[in-house]
C-alpha positions as a Markdown table, in Angstrom:
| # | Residue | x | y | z |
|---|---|---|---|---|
| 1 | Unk | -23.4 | 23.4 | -20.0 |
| 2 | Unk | -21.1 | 24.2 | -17.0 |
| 3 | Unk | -24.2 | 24.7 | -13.9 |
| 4 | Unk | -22.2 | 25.9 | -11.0 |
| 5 | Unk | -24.7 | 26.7 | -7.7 |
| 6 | Unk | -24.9 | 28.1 | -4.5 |
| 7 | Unk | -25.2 | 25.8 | -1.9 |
| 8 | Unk | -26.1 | 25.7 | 1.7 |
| 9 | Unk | -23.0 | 23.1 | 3.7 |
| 10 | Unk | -23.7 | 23.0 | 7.1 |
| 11 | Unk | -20.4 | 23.2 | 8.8 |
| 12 | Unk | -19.7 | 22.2 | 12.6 |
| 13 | Unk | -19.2 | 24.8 | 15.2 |
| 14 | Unk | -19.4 | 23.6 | 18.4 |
| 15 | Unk | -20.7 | 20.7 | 20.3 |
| 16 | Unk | -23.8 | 21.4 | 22.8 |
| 17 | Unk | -22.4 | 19.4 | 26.1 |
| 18 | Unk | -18.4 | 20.7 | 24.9 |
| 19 | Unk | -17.9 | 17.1 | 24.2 |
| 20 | Unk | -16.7 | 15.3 | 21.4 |
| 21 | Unk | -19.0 | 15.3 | 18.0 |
| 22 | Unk | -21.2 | 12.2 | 18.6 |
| 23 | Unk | -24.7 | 11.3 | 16.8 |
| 24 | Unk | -27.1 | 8.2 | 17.1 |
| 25 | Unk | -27.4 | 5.9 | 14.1 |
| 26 | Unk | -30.8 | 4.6 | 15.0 |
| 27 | Unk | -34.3 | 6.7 | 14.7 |
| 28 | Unk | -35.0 | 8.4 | 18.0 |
| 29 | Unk | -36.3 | 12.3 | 17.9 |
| 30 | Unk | -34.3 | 14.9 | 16.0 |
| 31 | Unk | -33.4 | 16.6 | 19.4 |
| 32 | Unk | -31.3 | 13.5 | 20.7 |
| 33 | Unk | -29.6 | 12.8 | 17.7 |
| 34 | Unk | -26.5 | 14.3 | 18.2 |
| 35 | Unk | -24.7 | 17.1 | 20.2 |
| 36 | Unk | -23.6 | 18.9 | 17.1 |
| 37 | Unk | -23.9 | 22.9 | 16.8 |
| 38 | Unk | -23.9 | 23.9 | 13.1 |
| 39 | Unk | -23.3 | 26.9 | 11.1 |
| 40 | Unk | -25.1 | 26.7 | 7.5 |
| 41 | Unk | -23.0 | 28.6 | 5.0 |
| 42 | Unk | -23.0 | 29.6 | 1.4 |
| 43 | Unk | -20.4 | 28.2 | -0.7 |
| 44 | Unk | -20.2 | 27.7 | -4.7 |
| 45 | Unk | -20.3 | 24.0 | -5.7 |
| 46 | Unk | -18.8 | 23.6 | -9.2 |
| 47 | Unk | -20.6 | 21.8 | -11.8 |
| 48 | Unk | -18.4 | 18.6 | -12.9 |
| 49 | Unk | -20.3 | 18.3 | -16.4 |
| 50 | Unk | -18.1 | 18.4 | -19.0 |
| 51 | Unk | -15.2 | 18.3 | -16.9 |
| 52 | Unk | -15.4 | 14.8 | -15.8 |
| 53 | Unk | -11.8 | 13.3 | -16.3 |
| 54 | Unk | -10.7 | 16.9 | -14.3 |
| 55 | Unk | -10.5 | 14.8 | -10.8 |
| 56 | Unk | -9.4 | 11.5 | -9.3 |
| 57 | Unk | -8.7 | 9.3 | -6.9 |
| 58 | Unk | -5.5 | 9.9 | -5.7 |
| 59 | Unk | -5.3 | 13.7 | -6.0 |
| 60 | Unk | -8.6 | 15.0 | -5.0 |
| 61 | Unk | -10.4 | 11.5 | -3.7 |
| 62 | Unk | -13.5 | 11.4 | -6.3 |
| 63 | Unk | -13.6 | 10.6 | -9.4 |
| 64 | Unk | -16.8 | 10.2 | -11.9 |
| 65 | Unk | -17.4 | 7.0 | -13.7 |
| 66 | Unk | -20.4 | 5.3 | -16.0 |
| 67 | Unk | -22.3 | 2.7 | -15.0 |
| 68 | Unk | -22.8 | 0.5 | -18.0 |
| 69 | Unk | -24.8 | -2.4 | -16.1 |
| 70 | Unk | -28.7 | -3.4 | -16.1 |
| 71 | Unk | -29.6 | -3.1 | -12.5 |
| 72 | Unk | -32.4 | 0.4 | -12.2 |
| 73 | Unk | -34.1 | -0.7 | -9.4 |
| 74 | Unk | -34.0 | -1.7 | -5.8 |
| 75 | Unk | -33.2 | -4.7 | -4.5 |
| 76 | Unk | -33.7 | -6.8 | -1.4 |
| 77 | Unk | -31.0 | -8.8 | 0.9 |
| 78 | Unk | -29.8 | -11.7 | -0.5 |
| 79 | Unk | -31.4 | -11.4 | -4.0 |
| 80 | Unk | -30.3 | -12.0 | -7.5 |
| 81 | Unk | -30.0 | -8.5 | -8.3 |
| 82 | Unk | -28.1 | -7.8 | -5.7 |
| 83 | Unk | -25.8 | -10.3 | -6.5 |
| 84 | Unk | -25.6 | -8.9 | -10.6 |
| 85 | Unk | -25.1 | -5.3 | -9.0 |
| 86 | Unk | -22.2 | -6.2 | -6.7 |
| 87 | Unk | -20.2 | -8.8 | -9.8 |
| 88 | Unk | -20.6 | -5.7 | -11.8 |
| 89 | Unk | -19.2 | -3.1 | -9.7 |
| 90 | Unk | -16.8 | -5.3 | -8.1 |
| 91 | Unk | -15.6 | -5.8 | -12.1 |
| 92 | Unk | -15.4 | -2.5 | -13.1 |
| 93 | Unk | -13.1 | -1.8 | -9.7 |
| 94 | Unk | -10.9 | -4.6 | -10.9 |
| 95 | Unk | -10.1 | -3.0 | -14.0 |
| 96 | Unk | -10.5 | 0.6 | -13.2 |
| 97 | Unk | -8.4 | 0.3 | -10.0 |
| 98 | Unk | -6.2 | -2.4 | -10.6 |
| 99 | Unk | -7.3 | -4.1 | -7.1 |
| 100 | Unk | -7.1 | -7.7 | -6.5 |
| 101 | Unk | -10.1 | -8.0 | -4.3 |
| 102 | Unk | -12.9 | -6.1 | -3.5 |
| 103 | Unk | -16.4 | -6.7 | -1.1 |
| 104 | Unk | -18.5 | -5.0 | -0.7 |
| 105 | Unk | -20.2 | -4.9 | 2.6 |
| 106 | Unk | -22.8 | -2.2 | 3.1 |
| 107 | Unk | -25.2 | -0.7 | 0.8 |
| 108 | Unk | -28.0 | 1.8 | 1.1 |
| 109 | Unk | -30.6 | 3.6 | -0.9 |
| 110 | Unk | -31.7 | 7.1 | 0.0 |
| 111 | Unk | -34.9 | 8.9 | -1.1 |
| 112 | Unk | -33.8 | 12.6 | -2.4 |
| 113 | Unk | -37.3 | 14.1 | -3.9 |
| 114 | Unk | -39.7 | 13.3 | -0.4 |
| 115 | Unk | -38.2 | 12.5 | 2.4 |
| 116 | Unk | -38.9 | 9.6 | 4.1 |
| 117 | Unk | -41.1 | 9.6 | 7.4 |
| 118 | Unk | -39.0 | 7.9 | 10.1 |
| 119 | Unk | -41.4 | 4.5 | 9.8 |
| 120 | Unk | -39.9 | 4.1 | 6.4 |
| 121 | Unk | -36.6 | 4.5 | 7.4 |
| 122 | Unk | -34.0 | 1.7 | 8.1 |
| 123 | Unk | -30.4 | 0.8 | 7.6 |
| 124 | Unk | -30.8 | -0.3 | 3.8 |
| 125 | Unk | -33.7 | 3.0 | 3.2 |
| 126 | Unk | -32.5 | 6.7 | 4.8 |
| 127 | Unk | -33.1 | 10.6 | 3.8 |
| 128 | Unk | -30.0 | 12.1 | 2.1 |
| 129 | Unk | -27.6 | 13.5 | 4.8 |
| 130 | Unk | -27.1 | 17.4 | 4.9 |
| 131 | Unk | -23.6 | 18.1 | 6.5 |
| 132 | Unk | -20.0 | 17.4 | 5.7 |
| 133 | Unk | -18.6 | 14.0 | 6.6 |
| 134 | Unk | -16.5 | 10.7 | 6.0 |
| 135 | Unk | -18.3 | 7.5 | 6.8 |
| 136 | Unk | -15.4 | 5.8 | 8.9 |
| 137 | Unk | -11.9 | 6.8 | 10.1 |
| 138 | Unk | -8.8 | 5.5 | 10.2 |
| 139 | Unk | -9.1 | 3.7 | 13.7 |
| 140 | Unk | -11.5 | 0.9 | 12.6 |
| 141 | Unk | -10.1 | -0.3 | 9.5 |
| 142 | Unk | -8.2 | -3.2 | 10.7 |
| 143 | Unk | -11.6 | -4.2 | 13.1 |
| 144 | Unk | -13.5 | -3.9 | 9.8 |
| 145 | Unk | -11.1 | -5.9 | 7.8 |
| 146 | Unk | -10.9 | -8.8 | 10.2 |
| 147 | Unk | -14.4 | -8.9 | 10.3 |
| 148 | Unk | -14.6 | -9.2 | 6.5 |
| 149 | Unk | -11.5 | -12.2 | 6.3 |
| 150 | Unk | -10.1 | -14.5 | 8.4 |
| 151 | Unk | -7.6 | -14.0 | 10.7 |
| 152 | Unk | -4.7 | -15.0 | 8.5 |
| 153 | Unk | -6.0 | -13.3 | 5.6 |
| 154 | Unk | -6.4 | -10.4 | 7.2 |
| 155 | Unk | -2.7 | -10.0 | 8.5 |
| 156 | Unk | -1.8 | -10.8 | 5.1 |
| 157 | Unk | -4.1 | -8.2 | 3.6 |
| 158 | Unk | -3.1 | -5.5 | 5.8 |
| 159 | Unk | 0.4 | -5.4 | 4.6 |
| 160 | Unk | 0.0 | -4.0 | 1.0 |
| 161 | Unk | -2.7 | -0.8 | 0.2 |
| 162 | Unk | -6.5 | -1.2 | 1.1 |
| 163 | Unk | -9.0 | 1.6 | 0.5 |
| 164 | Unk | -12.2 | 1.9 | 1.2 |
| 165 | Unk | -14.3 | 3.7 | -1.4 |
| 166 | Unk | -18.0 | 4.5 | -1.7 |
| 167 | Unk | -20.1 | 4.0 | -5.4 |
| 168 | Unk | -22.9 | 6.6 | -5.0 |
| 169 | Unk | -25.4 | 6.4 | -8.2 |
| 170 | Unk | -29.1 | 7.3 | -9.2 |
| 171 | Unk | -31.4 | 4.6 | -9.9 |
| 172 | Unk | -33.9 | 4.6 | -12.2 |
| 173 | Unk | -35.6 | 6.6 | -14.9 |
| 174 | Unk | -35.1 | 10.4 | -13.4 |
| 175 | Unk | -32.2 | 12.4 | -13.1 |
| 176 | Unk | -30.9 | 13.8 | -9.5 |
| 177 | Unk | -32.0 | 17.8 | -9.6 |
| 178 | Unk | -33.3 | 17.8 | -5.6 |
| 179 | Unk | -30.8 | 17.1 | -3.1 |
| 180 | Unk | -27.8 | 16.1 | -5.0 |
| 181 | Unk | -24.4 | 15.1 | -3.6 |
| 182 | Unk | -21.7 | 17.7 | -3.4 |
| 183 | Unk | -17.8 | 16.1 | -3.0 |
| 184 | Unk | -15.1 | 18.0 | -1.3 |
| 185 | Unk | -11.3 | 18.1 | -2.7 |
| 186 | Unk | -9.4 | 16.4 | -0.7 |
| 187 | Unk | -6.8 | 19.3 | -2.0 |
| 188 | Unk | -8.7 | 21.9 | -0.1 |
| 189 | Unk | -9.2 | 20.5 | 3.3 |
| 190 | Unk | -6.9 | 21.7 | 6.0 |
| 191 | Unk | -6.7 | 18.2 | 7.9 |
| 192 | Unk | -5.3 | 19.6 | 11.1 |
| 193 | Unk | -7.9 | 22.2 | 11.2 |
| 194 | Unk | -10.8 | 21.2 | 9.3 |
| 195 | Unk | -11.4 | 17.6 | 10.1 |
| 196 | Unk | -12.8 | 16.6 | 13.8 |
| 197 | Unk | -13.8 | 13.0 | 15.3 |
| 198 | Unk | -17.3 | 11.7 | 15.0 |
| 199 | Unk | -18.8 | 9.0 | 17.2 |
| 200 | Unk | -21.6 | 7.5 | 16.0 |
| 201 | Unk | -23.7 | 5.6 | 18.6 |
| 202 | Unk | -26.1 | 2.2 | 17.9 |
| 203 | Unk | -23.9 | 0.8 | 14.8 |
| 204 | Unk | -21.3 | -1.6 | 15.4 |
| 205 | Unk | -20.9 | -0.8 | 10.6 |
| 206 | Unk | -19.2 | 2.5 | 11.5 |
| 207 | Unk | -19.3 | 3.4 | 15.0 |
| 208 | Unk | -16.8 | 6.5 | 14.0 |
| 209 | Unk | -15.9 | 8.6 | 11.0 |
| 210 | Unk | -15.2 | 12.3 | 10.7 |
| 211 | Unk | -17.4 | 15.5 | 10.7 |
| 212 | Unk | -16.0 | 18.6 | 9.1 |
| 213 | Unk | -15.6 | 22.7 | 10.2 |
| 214 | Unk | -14.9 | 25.6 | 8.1 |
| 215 | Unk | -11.6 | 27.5 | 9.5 |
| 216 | Unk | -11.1 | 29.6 | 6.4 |
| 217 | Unk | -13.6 | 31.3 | 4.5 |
| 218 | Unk | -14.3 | 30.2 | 0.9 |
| 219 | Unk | -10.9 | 27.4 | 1.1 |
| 220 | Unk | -12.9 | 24.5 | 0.5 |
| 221 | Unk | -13.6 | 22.9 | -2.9 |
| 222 | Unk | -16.9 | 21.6 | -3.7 |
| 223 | Unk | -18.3 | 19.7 | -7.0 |
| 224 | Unk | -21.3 | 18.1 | -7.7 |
| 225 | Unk | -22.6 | 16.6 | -11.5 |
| 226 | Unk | -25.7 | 18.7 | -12.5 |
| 227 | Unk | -28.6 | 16.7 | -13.7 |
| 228 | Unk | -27.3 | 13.2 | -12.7 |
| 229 | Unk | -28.4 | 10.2 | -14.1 |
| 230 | Unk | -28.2 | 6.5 | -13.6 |
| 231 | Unk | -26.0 | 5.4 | -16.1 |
| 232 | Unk | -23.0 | 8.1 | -14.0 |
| 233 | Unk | -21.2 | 7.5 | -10.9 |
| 234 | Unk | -19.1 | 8.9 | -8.4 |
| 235 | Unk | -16.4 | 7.0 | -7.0 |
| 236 | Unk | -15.0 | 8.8 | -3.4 |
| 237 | Unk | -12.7 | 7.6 | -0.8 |
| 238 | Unk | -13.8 | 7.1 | 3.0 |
| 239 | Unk | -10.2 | 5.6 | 3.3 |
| 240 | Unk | -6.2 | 4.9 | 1.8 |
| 241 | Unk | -3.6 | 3.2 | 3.7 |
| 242 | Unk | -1.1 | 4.7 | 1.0 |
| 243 | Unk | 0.4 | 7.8 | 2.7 |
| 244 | Unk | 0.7 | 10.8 | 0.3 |
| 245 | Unk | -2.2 | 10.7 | -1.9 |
| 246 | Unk | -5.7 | 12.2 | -0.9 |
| 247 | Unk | -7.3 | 10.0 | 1.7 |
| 248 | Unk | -11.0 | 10.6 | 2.3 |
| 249 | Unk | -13.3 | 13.1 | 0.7 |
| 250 | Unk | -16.0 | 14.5 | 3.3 |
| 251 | Unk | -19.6 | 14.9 | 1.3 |
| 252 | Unk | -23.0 | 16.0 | 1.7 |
| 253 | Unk | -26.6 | 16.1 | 0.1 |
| 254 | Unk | -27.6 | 20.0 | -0.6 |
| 255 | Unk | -30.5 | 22.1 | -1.8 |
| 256 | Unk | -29.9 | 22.8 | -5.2 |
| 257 | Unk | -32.0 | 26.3 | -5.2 |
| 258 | Unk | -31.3 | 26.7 | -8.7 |
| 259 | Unk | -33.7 | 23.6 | -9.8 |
| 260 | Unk | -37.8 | 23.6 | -10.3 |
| 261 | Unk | -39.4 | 21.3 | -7.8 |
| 262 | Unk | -40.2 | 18.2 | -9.1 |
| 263 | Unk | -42.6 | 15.4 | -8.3 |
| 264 | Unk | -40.8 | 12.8 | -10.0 |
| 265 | Unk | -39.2 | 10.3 | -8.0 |
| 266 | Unk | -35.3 | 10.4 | -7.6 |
| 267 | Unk | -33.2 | 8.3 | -5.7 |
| 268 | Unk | -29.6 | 7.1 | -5.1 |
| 269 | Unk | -27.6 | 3.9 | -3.9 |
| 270 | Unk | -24.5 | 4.5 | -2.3 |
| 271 | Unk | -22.1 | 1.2 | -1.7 |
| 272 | Unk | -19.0 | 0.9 | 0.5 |
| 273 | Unk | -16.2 | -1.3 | -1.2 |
| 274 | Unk | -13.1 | -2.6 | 0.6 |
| 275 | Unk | -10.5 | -2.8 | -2.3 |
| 276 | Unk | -7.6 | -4.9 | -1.6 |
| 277 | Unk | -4.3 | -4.7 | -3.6 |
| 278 | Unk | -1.7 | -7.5 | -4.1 |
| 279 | Unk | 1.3 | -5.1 | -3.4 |
């Protein structure tokens, strides 16, 4: 059954200091996180469910998938379910995608029914993020892809398509109902307008990205996949060297007001993959 909500996104206004958008990766108090000035907003986030095959890649910059693989739990650094997760995702973007490489260099699992105190935090553990952006931009690509090849590789590389896409899934037993992830349409973002640089300090992963306003009322597109379970993913685009198609979608954790609190545990890994393509 079709669940569309009423969501809270909290757009960017202004900056406190007039500055560009900047926010610190690392843990220090809530006030010196960033210099952003938000405005939350009411917008409808349409429910995906039983219209999965309605979006993709290329024209709107998510798509869903299943995830027909073992691995329900976390895992740590270096260990063998790591290494099961990553051949199994890496396979299914071979085939879905057509690639001829991918890594995958960053995960992180995020806590979405309590939030996690900031001693529990750390790069590979973080609270879902509540506003409206893209991971990385454009300008560190080509830094991020020299640091994944060589030299020579990565000149080769860098002549035919690369994306970058993100895997967000549950894990384990529960479905998502608190804090789920709401994807915007690529189609419905005004890039001139819409779409604003973000610094982010104490991270040499993804030092910038893009933080998003809202210029017109009630232009932007937002899904989401009601009562999402681990066996579903979404597949979104932080970035697409081919020109004319959609390039990045800009997401966010929100309330879902609509769903009874729950004690059960839910929680999400996200993964960023650097696809490569032979041509």
């Amino acid at each position: 059954m079709v669940d569309d909500v009423i969501g809270k996104v909290n757009y960017l206004t202004t900056t406190i200091d007039g500055s560009t958008p900047w926010l610190i990766a690392s843990l220090v108090p809530v006030s010196l996180r960033s210099n952003l000035v938000q405005s939350s907003v009411d917008v409808t986030i349409h429910d995906l469910r039983g219209k999965e095959n309605s979006v993709n890649l290329d024209t709107n910059a998510l798509e869903v998938a299943k995830y027909n693989g073992c691995i329900q739990e976390e895992f740590e650094e270096g260990s063998e379910t790591q290494k099961i997760y990553y051949e199994e995702i890496i396979d299914l973007l071979k085939k879905r995608l057509g690639a001829s490489r991918v890594i995958i260099y960053h995960y992180v699992f995020r806590s979405r029914g309590s939030s996690l105190t900031d001693e529990e935090c750390n790069m590979t553990h973080r609270n879902p993020v509540f506003y409206p952006h893209v991971d990385t931009d454009a300008s560190i690509v080509k830094r991020l892809v020299e640091k994944l090849l060589n030299k020579e590789e990565a000149e080769r590389a860098m002549k035919n398509r690369i994306q970058i896409i993100n895997i967000w899934r549950p894990i384990g037993q529960n479905p998502i109902t608190e804090k789920p992830l709401a994807i915007c349409d690529y189609q419905s973002v005004d890039v001139d307008k819409d779409v604003h640089p973000l610094s982010i300090r104490d991270t040499d992963c993804h030092p910038t990205g893009y933080i998003m306003s809202r210029n017109y009322q009630d232009k932007h597109i937002w899904y989401y996949l009601s009562q999402m379970k681990s066996d579903e993913m979404f597949l979104f685009k932080i970035f697409d060297s081919k020109p004319n198609v959609a390039q990045f979608a800009f997401h966010t954790a929100f309330i879902n007001q609509n769903a009874s609190t729950s004690n059960d545990k839910q929680k999400s890994l996200e993964i960023r993959c650097m696809i490569f393509y032979d041509k």
